[in-house]
N, C-alpha and C positions, 0 to 999 in steps of 0.2 A: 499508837494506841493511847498511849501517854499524853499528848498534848488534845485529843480528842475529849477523854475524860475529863480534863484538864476546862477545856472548853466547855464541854455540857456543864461540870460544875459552876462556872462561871456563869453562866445564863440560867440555871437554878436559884444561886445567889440574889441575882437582879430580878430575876421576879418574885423570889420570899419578900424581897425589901418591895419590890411594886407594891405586893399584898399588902405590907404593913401600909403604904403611903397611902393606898386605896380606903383601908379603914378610917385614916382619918380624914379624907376628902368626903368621905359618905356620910362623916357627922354635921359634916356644914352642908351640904346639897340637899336638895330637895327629899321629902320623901319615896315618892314615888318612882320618881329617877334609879335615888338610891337602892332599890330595894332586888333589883334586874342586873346592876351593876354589880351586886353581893353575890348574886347567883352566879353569874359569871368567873366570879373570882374564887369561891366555892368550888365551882364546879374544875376549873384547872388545879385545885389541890387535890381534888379527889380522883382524878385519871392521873397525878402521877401517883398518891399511892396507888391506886390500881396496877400501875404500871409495873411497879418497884415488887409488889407483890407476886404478879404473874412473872418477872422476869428472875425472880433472887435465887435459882437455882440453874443458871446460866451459866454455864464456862466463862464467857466471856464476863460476866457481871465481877465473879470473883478472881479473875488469870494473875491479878495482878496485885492480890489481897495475901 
């Protein structure tokens, strides 16, 4: 369970950093482009707090806390 955690956190990681990369490729691209590609990006922040919020009273979320 440990190196699973271990892994999701790792791939949260690389995509907080995607996000950051993302913003600042959206200031040089086009506008209209950019504006679908923000949503995008938006919208995977906001399903995992979704996530995090419907799960935080999980056994399993805390077993190991």
């Amino acid at each position: 369970m440990k190196k699973i955690k271990r892994f999701a956190a790792l791939i949260c990681a690389i995509l907080l950093f995607l996000m950051y990369v993302s913003t600042l490729v959206f200031a040089f691209i086009d506008k209209s482009r950019s504006l679908g590609l923000l949503k995008a990006s938006v919208m995977s922040y906001a399903y995992i707090l979704v996530y995090r919020l419907i799960h935080r009273n999980d056994d399993d979320f805390h077993s190991e806390y």
